[in-house]
C-alpha positions in Angstrom: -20.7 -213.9 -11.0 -23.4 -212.2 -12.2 -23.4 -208.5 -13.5 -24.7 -205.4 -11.5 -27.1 -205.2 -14.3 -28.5 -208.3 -14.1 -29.1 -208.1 -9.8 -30.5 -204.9 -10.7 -33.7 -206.3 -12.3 -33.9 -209.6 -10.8 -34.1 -207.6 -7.3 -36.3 -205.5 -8.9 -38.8 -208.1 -10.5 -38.6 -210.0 -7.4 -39.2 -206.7 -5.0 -42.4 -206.2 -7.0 -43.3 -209.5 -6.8 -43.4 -209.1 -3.5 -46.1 -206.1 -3.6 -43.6 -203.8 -1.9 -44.7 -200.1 -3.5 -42.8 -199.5 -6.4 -40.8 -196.7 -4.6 -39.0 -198.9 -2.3 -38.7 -201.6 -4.4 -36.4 -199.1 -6.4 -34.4 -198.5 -3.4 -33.8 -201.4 -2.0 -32.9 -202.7 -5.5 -30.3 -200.3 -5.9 -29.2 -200.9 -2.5 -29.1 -204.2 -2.6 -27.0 -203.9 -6.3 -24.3 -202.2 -4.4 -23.8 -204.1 -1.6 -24.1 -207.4 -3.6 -21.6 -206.5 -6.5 -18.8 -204.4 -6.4 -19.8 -201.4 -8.3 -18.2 -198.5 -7.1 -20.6 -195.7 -5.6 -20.1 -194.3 -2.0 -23.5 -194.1 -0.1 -22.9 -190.6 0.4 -23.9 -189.9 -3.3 -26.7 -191.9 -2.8 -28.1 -189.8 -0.5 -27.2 -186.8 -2.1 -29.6 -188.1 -5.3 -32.3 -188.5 -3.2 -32.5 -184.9 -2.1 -31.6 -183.4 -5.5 -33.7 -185.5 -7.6 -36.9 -183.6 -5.8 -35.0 -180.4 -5.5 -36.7 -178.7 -8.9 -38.9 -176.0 -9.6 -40.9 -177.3 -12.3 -41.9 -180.5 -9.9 -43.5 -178.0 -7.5 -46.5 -178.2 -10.0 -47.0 -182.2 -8.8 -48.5 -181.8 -5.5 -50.5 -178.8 -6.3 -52.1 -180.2 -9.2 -52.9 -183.2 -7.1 -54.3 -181.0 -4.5 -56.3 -179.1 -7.4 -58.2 -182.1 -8.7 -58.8 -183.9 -5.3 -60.8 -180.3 -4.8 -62.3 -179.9 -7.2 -63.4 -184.2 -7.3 -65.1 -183.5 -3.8 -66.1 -179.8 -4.5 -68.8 -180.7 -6.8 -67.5 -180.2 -10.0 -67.5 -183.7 -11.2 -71.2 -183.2 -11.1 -72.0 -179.8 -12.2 -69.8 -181.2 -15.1 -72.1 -184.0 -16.1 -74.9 -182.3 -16.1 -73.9 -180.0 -18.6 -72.4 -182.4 -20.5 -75.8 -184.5 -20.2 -78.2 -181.7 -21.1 -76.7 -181.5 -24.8 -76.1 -185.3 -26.0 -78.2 -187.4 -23.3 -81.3 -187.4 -25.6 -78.9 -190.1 -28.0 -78.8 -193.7 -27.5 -75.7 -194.4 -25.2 -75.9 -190.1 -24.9 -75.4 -190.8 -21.0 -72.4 -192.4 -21.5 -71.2 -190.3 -24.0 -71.6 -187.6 -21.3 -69.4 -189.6 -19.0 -66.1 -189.7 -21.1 -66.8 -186.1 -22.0 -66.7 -185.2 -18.0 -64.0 -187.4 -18.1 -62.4 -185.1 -20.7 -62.7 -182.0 -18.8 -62.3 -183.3 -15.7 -58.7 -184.4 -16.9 -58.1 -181.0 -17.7 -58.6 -179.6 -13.9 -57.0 -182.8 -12.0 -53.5 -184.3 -14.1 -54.3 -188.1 -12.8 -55.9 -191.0 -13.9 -57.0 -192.8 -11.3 -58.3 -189.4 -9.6 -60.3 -189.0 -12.8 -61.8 -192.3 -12.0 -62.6 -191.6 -8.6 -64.1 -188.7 -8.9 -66.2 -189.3 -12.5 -66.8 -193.3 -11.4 -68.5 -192.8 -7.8 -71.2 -190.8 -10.0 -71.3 -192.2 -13.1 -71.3 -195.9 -12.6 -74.3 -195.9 -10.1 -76.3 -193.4 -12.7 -75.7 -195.5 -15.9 -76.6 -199.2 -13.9 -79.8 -197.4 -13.2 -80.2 -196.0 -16.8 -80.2 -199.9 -17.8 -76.4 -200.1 -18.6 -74.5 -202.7 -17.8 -72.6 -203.0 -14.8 -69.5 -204.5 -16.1 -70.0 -201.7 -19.6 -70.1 -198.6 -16.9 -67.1 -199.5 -14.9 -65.4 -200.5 -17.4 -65.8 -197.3 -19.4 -65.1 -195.0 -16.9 -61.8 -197.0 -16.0 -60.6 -196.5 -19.9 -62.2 -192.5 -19.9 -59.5 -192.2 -16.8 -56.6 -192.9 -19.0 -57.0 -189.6 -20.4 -56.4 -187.8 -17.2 -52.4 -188.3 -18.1 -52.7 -186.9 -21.5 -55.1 -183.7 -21.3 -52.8 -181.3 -19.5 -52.2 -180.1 -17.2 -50.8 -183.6 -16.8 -48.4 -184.8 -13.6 -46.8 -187.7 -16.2 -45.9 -184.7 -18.6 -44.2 -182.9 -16.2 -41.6 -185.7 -15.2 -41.5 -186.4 -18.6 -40.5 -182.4 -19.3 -38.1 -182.3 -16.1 -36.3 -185.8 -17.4 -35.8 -184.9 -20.7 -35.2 -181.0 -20.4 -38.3 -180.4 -22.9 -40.6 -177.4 -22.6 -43.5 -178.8 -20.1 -45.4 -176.2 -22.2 -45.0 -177.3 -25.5 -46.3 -181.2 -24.0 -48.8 -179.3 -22.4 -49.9 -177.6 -25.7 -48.7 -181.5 -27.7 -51.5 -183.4 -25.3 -54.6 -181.0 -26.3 -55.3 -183.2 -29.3 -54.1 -186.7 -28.4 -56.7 -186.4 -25.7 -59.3 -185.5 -27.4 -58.9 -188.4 -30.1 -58.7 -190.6 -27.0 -62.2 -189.3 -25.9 -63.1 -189.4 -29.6 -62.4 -193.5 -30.0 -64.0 -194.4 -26.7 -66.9 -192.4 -28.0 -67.3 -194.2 -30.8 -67.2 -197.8 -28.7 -70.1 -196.3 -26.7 -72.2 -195.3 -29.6 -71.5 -198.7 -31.1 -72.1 -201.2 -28.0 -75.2 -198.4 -27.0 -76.7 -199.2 -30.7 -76.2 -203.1 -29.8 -77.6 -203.2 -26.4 -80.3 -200.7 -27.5 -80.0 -198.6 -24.5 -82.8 -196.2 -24.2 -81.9 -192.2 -23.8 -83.3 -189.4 -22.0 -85.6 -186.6 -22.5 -84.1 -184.0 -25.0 -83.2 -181.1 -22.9 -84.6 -177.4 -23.7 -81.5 -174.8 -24.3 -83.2 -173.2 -21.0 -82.4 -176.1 -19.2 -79.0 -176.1 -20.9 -78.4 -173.0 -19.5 -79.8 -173.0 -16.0 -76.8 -176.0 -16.4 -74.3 -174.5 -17.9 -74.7 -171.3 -15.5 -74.5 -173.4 -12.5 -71.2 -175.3 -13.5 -69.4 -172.1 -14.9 -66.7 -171.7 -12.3 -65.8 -175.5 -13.3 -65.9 -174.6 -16.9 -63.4 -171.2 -16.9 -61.0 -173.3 -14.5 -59.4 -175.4 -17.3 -59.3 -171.4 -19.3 -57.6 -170.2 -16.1 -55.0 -172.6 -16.4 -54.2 -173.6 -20.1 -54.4 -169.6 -20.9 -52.5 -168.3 -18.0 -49.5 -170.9 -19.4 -50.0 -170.6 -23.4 -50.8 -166.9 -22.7 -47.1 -166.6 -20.9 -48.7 -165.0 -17.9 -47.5 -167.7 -15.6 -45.4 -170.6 -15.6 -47.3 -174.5 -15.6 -45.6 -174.9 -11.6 -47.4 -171.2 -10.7 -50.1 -172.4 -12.8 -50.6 -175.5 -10.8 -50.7 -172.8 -7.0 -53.6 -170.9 -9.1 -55.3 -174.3 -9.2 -55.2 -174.6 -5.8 -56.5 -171.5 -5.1 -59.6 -171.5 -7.3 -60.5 -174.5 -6.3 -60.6 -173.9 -2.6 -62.8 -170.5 -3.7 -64.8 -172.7 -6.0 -65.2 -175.5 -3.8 -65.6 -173.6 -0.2 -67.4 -170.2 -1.2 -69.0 -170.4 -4.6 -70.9 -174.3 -4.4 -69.8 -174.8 -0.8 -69.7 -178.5 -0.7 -66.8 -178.4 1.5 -65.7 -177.2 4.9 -63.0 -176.2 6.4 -62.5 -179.6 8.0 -63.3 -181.9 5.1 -60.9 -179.4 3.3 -57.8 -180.4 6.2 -58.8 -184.4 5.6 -58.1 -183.4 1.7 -55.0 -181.2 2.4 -53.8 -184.9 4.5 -54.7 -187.0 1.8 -53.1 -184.9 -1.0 -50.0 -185.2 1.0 -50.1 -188.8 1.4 -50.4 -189.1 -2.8 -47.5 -186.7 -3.1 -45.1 -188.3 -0.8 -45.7 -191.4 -2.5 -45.2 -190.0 -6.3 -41.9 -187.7 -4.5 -40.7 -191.1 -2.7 -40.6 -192.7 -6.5 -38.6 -189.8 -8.0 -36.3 -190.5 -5.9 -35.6 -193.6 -5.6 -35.9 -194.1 -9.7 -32.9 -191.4 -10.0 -30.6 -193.7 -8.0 -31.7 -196.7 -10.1 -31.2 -194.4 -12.9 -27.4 -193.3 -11.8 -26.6 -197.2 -11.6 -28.2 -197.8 -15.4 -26.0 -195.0 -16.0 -22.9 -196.4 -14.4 -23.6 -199.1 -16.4 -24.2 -197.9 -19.4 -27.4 -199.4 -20.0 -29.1 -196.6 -22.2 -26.1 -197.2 -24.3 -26.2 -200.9 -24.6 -29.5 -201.0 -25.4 -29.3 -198.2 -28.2 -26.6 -200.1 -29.7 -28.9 -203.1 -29.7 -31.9 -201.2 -31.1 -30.3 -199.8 -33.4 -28.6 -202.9 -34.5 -32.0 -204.3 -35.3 -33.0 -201.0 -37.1 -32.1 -197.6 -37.5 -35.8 -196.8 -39.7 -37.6 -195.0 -37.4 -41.0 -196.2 -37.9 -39.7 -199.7 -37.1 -38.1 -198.0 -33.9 -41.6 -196.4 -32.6 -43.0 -199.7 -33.5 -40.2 -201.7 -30.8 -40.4 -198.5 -28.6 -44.4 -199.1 -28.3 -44.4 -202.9 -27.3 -42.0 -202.4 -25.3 -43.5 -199.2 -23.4 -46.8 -201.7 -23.2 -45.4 -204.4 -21.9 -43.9 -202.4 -19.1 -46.6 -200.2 -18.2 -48.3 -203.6 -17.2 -46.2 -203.8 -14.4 -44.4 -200.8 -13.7 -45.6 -197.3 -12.1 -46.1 -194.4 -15.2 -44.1 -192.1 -13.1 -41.3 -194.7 -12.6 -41.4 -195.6 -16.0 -41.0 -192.6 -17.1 -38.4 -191.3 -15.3 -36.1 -195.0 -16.2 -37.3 -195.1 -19.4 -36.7 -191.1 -21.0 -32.7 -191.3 -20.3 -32.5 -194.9 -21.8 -34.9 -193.7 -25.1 -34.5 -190.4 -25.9 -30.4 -190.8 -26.8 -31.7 -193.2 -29.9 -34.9 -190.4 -30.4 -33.2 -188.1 -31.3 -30.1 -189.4 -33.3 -33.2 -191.0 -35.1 -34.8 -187.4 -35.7 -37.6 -187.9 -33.7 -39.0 -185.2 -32.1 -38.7 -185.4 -28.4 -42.0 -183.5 -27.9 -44.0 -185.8 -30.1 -41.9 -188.4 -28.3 -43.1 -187.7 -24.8 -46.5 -187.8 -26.1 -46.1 -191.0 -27.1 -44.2 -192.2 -24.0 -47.3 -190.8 -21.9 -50.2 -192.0 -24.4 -48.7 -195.9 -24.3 -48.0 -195.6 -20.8 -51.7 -194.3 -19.6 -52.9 -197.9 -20.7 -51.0 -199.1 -18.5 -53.8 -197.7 -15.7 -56.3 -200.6 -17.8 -54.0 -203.5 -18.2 -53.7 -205.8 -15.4 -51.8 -206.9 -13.4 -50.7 -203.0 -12.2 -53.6 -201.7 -13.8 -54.4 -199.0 -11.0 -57.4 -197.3 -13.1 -59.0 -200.9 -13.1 -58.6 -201.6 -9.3 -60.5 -198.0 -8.5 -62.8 -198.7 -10.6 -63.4 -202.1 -9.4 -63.9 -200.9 -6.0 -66.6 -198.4 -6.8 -69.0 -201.0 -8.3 -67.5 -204.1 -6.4 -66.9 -205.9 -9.9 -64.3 -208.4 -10.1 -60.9 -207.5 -11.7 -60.7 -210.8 -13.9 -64.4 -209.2 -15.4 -63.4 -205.9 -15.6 -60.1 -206.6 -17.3 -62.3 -209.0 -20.1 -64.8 -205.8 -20.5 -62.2 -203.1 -20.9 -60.6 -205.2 -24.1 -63.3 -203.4 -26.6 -61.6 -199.5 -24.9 -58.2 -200.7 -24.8 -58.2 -202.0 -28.4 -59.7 -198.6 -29.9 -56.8 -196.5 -27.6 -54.2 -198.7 -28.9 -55.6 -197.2 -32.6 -55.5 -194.1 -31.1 -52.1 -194.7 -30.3 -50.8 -196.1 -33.3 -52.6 -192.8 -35.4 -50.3 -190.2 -32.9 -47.4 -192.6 -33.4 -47.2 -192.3 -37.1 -48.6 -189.0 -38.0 -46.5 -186.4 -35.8 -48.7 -183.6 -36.5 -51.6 -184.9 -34.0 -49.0 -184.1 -31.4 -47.3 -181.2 -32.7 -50.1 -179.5 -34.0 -49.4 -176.3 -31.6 -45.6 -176.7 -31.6 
């Protein structure tokens, strides 16, 4: 007979097989553990994990940050954004690209998601650079791997499960994701400058610093919001959750009064859609704690300590197995459910290891966000893909050149602690 364990998996491999959303496929694996085996939990806890599991203060800060960015994607800051980023490195071979991941950058620092990143730089971006001469495939591809970052740069929504699993200070991650980030951003700068030098892309006009200005004076509501945010939390004013409502409400001021490129209807549809993301990320919270309680029951995140650490106890070797790992699952499992599995299973060995958990949970979300570029998952890939209507099997060979140089990136965080802990 076979062990609750193992129907655990093979009912979860087979569910997601299946393309049932990675929520229910949680569920019904759980579900279908207990009623197959004869591990011993009544129902009635069941039920009362799926409540309490969302019952948490700092998970408030999830669909208000989601709310945040998809108003300030369709409020017009995406492109106030690019202009400024434009006016002051577009004049350099690949500069418009360049510009691109940098609005990616900031951009991650209003919205907390990936794949909103995407959508909201991509349907810009990739039309502009196709007619600067880029290449399709180069511009999609690009703005799918600048989306990863969305997950690092807080305020991040990955962060915060990752903070609320493993009872770490969401923030210090906050304050641990500043510089990863920006060495993401950094690297996929460089492969711009490099394939820009290559294709001999040509660049735009120089601009003046008046036209800097007139830029940088039109987009400075977008610019102080990330300020708002990251000093209201550092500065101890308010917490990230009340951080996250703040959000909300400078970006319906920004959006509605200050640039007005929303109305009160198009607002509702965005109130509606934010709800629709939410539910979904809530929905896998949920249903990953009752998995979790039957790992638990089970005793999974001991066995498979005792078997890491029966290969090695030297923690460099451990990060190492921890990282192939975490990229071999992100290829096929939700960040969010990953995270929330994963952190209970991990962070036991962490820290008997030494390992800070802080530098940990940077890791966790750096290794996971290319998981949004690898297929088959690969949910960064498939917005992309649907904004320039480029094939996935393309896409996926053109992104190789981003995902090696974020895997460097990763490696660098990894093994020198400091990137991550630099404001600890």
């Amino acid at each position: 007979m076979m062990t609750p364990t193992v129907v655990l998996f093979a009912l979860l491999i087979l569910f997601l097989l299946l393309s049932i959303p990675v929520g229910f496929a949680l569920l019904l694996a759980s579900l279908g553990t207990i009623v197959i085996t004869d591990i011993s939990i009544p129902f009635s806890i069941l039920t009362q994990v799926l409540v309490t599991s969302n019952d948490s203060f700092p998970l408030m800060a999830i669909p208000f940050f989601i709310l945040a960015g998809v108003l300030m994607g369709k409020g017009g800051v995406s492109e106030r954004l690019l202009n400024i980023a434009n006016s002051f490195v577009g004049h350099y071979r690949g500069g418009f690209a360049v510009a691109a991941v940098l609005t990616a950058m900031f951009f991650s620092a209003i919205s907390g998601s990936g794949p909103a990143t995407v959508a909201a730089i991509g349907s810009i971006m990739i039309p502009e650079m196709v007619k600067r001469g880029y290449k399709k495939t180069f511009a999609t591809a690009l703005i799918a791997a600048s989306g990863t970052i969305g997950i690092v740069i807080p305020p991040s929504i990955p962060l915060v499960i990752y903070g609320v699993s493993s009872g770490t200070s969401i923030g210090e991650l906050f304050k641990a994701g500043i510089i990863p980030g920006i060495l993401m951003g950094g690297a996929l700068i460089v492969w711009v400058i490099i394939h820009a030098r290559k294709e001999k892309y040509v660049a735009d006009p120089k601009a003046t610093w008046k036209e800097r200005m007139h830029f940088i004076n039109k987009g400075k509501g977008a610019l102080l919001m990330p300020i708002v945010i990251l000093g209201g939390i550092y500065g101890g004013i308010f917490t990230p959750t009340e951080a996250a409502v703040i959000a909300v409400v400078y970006g319906l001021i920004l959006s509605l009064f200050v640039y007005r490129e929303l109305n009160w209807k198009s607002t509702i549809a965005l109130f509606y859609d934010s709800a629709l993301s939410t539910g979904s990320i809530m929905i896998i919270v949920a249903a990953a704690a009752v998995f979790g309680r039957i790992l638990t029951l089970e005793q999974i995140p001991n066995n498979v300590a005792n078997a890491m650490m029966s290969i090695t106890d030297n923690p460099w070797l451990f990060l190492l197995l921890v990282n192939v790992l975490l990229l071999i699952v992100g290829t096929f499992m939700e960040t969010i459910a990953a995270v929330i599995i994963l952190t209970p299973i991990l962070l036991p060995l962490v820290t008997q290891l030494g390992i800070d958990p802080i530098h940990f949970g940077i890791i966790m979300i750096v290794n996971l966000s290319l998981g949004f570029i690898t297929p088959p998952l690969g949910l960064n890939l498939f917005v992309a893909s649907s904004i320039s209507q480029i094939k996935i099997v393309q896409l996926s060979k053109a992104i190789i050149p981003g995902f090696a140089v974020l895997v460097c990136v990763l490696l660098i965080i990894t093994y020198i602690p400091w990137f991550a802990l630099a404001f600890k």
